[in-house]
KOLGUSE-538082 format. One record per residue (C-alpha): x, y, z. Coordinates in steps of 0.1 Angstrom, whole numbers, padded with zeros to 4 digits, always signed. Each point is the difference from the previous one (the first is absolute). Example, Ala and Ser with C-alpha at 12.3 -4.5 7.8 and 13.67 -1.06 7.14 Angstrom:
+0123-0045+0078;+0014+0034-0007;
***
This chain:
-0170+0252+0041;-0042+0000-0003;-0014-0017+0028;-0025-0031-0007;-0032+0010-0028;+0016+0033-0013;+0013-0020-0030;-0016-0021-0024;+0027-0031-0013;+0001-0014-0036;-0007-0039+0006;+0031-0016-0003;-0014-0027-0026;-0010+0029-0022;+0034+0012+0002;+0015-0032-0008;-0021-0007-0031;+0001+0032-0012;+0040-0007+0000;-0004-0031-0018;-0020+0007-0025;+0027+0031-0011;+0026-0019-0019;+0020+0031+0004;+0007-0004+0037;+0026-0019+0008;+0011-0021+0034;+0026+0020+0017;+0035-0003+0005;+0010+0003+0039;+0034+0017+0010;+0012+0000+0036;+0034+0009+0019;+0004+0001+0036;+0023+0019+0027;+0007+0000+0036;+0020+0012+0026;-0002-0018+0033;+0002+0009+0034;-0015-0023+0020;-0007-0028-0021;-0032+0002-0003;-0015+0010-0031;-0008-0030-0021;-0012-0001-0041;-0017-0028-0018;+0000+0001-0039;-0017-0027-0021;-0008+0008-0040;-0012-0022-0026;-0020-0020+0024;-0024-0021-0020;-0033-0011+0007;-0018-0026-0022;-0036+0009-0015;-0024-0023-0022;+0015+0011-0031;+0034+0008+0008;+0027+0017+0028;-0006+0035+0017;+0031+0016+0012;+0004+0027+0030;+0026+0016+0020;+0003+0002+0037;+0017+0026+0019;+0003+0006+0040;+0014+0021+0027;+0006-0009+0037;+0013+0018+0022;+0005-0015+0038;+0005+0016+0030;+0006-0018+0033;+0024-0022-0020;-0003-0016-0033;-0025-0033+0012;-0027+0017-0019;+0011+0014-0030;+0019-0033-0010;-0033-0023+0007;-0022+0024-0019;+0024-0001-0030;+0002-0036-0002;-0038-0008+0010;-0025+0029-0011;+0000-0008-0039;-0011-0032+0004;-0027+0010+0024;-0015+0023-0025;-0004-0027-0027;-0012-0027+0015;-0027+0024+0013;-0008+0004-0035;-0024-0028-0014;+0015-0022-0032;-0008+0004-0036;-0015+0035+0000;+0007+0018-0035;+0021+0035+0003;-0027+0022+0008;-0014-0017+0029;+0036-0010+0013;+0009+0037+0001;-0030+0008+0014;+0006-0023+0029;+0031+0015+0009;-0016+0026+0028;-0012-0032+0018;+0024-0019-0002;+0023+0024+0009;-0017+0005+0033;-0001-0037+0004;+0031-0002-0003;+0014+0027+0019;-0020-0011+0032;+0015-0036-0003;+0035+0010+0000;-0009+0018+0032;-0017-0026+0018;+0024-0025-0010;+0035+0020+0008;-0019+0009+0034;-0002-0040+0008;+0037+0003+0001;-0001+0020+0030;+0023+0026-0013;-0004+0038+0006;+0018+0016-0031;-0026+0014-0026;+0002+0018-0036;-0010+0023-0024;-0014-0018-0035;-0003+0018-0035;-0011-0029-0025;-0007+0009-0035;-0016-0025-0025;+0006+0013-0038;-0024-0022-0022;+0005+0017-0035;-0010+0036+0003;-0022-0003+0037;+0021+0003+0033;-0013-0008+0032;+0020+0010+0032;-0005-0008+0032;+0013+0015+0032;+0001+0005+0039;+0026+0021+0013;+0020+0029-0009;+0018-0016-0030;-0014+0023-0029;-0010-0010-0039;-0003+0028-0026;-0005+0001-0033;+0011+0026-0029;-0020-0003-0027;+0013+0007-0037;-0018+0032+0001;+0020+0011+0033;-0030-0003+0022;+0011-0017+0034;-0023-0021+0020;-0001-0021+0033;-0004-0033+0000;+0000-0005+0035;-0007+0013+0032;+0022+0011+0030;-0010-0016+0032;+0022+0022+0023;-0026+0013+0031;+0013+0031-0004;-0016+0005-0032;-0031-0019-0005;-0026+0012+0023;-0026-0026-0009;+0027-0028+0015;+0004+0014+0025;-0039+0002+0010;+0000-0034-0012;+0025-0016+0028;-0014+0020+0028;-0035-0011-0005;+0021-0041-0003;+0013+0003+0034;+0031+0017-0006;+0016+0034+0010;+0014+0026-0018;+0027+0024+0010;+0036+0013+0002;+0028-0015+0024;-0005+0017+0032;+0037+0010+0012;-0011+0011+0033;-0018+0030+0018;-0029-0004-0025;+0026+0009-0027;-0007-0018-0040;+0029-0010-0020;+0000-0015-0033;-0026-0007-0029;-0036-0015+0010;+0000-0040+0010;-0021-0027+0003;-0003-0011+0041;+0007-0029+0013;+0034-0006-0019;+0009+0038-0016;-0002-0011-0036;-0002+0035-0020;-0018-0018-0028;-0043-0013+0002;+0008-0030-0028;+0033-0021-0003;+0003-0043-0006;+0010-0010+0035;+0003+0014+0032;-0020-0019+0019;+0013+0016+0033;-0013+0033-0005;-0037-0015-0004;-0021-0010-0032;-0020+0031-0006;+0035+0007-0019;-0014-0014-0029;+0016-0022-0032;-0032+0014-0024;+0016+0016-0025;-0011+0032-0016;-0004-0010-0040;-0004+0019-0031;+0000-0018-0037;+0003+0024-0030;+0003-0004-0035;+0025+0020-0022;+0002+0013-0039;+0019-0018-0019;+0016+0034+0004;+0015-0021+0032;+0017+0012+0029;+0027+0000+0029;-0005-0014+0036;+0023+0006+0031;-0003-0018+0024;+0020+0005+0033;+0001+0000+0041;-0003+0029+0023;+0039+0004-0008;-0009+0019-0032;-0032+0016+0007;+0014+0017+0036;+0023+0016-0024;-0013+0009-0037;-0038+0006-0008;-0015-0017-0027;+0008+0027-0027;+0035+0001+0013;+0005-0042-0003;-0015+0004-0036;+0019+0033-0013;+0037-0011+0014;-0004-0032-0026;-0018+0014-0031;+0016-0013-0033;+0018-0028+0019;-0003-0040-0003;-0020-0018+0027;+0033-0014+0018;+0020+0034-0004;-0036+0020+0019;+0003-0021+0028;+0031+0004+0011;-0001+0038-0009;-0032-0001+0022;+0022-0014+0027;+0028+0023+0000;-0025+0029-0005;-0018-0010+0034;+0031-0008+0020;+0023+0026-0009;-0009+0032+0019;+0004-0016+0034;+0011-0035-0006;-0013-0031+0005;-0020-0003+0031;-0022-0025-0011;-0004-0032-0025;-0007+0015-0033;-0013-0017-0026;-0017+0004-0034;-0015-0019-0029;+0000+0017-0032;-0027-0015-0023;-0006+0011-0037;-0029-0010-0020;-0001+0007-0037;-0008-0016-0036;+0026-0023-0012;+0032+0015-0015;-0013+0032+0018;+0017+0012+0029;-0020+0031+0017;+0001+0032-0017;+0020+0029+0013;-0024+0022+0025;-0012+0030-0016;+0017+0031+0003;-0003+0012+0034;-0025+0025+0009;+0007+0031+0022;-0007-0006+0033;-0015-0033+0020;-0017-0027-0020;-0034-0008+0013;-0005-0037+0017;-0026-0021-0014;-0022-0011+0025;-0031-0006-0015;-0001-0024-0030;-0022+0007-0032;-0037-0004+0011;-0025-0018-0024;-0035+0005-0006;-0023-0024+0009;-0003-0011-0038;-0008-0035-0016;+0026-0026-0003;-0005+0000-0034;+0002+0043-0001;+0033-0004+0016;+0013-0025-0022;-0003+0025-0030;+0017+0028+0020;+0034-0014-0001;+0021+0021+0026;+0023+0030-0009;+0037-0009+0002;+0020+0003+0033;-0029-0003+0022;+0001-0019+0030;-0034-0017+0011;-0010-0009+0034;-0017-0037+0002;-0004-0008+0036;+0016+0016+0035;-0010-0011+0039;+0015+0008+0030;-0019-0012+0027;+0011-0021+0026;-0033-0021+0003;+0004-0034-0009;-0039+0004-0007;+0005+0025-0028;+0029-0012-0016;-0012-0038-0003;-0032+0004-0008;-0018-0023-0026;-0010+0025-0021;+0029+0003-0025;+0003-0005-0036;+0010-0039+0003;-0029-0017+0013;+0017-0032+0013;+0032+0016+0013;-0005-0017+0036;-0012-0035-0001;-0023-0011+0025;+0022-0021+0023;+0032+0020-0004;+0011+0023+0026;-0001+0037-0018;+0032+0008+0017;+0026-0032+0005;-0016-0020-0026;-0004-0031+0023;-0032-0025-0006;-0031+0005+0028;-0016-0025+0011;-0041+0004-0006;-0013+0018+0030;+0029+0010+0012;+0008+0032-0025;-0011+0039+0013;-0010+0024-0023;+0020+0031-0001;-0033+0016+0004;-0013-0017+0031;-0010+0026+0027;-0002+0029-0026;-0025+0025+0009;-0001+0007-0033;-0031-0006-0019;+0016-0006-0034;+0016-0031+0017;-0033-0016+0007;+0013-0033-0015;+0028-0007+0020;+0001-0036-0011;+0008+0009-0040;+0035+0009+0020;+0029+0006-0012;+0011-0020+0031;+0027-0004+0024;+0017-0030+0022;-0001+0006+0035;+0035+0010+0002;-0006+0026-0029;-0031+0015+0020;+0019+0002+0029;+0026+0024-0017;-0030+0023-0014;-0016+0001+0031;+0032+0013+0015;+0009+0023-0031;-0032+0019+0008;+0001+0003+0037;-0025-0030+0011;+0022-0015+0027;+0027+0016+0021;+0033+0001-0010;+0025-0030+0012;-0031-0021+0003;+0003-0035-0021;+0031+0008-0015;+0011-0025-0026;+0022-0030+0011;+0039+0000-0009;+0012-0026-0019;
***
């Protein structure tokens, strides 16, 4: 993936316009199929199309489409299902037209994401989860993640993409450094005599994973701030898969993809599933989410023929110069080109709500950024208070947070010790 400032995004309202004003692009039509094989109950899917959202001048529509997958029971998973949705939209402020709706999503997403948490940790109950949630608002799709549930997409073109990140210690590095300098230790599960066992884990508590909804007994520098990326695709369209650790510890990305081509969403799925737990059996919930995205009356195009030997991942999306709005307008893109709009991984509440986004008014003064609740004058804290950094010198043009809310950054970054002020069971 390019790290931050070695890509230069399209803004998403010339995107949008551009689409509109191009009679031949159509909305598109949205295919999905599912499959699962269970082994301990745990894996959970949340599907919700045709979801409508009314605008000034008439009804937007989008489709919604998550993946949880639990582990020390099911607690988790099942609240997130039910409760994270909702969370995301009413962190997004009403009547915004399309463009500014979609480009809220990031935000709100966050928002979102960190309620769930803080709210399912008020219960008092240890289980946590994985979360892939995928927005689809006509061609854009946003996903957010923490965890090692995995989102890819195939483009028409047979490029393949991640849409997410994998928070497993073992293979991020830059998590890793981030929890050690929170509080927290990283290591492998001494068996005795100074001998390691296992994959790398998070100390106190042993979780494997550096971002997960839940588990609040392993400490809160295991984050809920999702990793999110928001592309926009050709009217060319596209295939998502979306599925848990079941399928990924098995098949890599080009293997999901190439045991599927030519089939219907529903039929991929379950092909994906019996692809992944075939070889040695099921040793794990498995779960996928087939998701095709095409013109109406269009189902995707066959792949083409198949090269000789591996096809090359896309990792980097199609750069753009730094060109006038109105230049890029006239430069309509080549078909079958996936474009990059926004991505962020950092775990810094800071970064991730900070004012400076494309909707101006997306937090309202007296609204906690986070849970939504109403503050009190006076009684609100900027997310930026304390900041060393000079670009926050006006702390009090927030966004800002209740106390509670603080409290839960403060511990997500490492600024009290762990077990201190937990949250009160119901």
């Amino acid at each position: 993936m390019l790290s931050k400032g070695e890509h230069q995004t399209v803004p998403l309202s010339v995107l949008l316009k551009r689409e509109l004003a191009n009679e031949k692009i159509e909305r598109p039509e949205i295919s999905h199929g599912q499959a699962s094989q269970s082994k301990k109950g745990e894996d959970f899917t949340f599907v919700k199309t045709e979801c409508q959202r009314v605008l000034g001048d008439g009804v937007a529509t989008y489709s919604v489409f998550g993946l949880f997958d639990g582990h020390n029971g099911s607690a988790a998973a099942i609240y997130a299902k039910e409760n994270l949705l909702q969370n995301v939209l009413s962190a997004i402020p009403p009547d915004l037209s399309r463009d500014e709706w979609v480009a809220a999503l990031p935000r709100a997403l966050v928002a979102g994401f960190v309620k769930t948490d803080k709210d399912f940790q008020e219960r008092a109950k240890t289980s946590g989860t994985t979360v892939t949630f995928v927005i689809i608002e006509g061609w854009v799709v946003t996903v957010a993640s923490v965890g090692d549930s995995r989102c890819i997409l195939e483009s028409a073109e047979g490029g393949i993409y991640y849409l997410s990140a994998d928070h497993r210690l073992d293979c991020n590095e830059e998590e890793r450094e981030r929890i050690t300098a929170c509080g927290g230790e990283v290591g492998r599960l001494n068996a005795g005599g100074g001998t390691e066992i296992g994959p790398l884990r998070c100390w106190p508590g042993g979780l494997c994973l550096s971002r997960s909804i839940g588990d609040m007994d392993v400490g809160e520098y295991i984050v809920p701030v999702p990793y999110v990326k928001q592309v926009k695709l050709s009217a060319a369209g596209g295939r998502l898969v979306i599925a848990s650790d079941g399928v990924w510890d098995a098949l890599s990305a080009e293997m999901a993809v190439e045991c599927c081509h030519g089939m219907p969403a529903d039929a991929s799925a379950s092909q994906i599933v019996k692809e992944a737990v075939q070889p040695k059996g099921i040793r794990d919930d498995t779960t996928c989410i087939v998701v095709d995205i095409h013109l109406p009356e269009k189902p995707i195009p066959p792949p083409p023929p198949k090269k000789s030997g591996k096809r090359v991942f896309k990792s980097m999306f199609r750069k753009r110069t730094s060109a006038s709005s109105s230049d890029i307008q006239k430069d309509f893109c080549e078909p079958d080109v996936v474009e990059e709009l926004f991505e962020e991984g950092s775990a810094s509440l800071s970064d991730r709500l900070d004012a400076k986004y494309p909707v101006c008014n997306m937090f309202k003064l007296f609204i906690c950024a986070v849970c939504q609740v109403e503050i009190k004058p006076g009684q609100g804290v900027s997310i930026h208070a304390g900041s060393s950094n000079t670009r926050y010198s006006r702390p009090w043009d927030g966004p800002f947070l209740c106390s509670s809310c603080q409290e839960k950054k403060d511990a997500m970054e490492g600024k009290r010790p762990f077990g201190d002020a937990r949250y009160n069971s119901e």
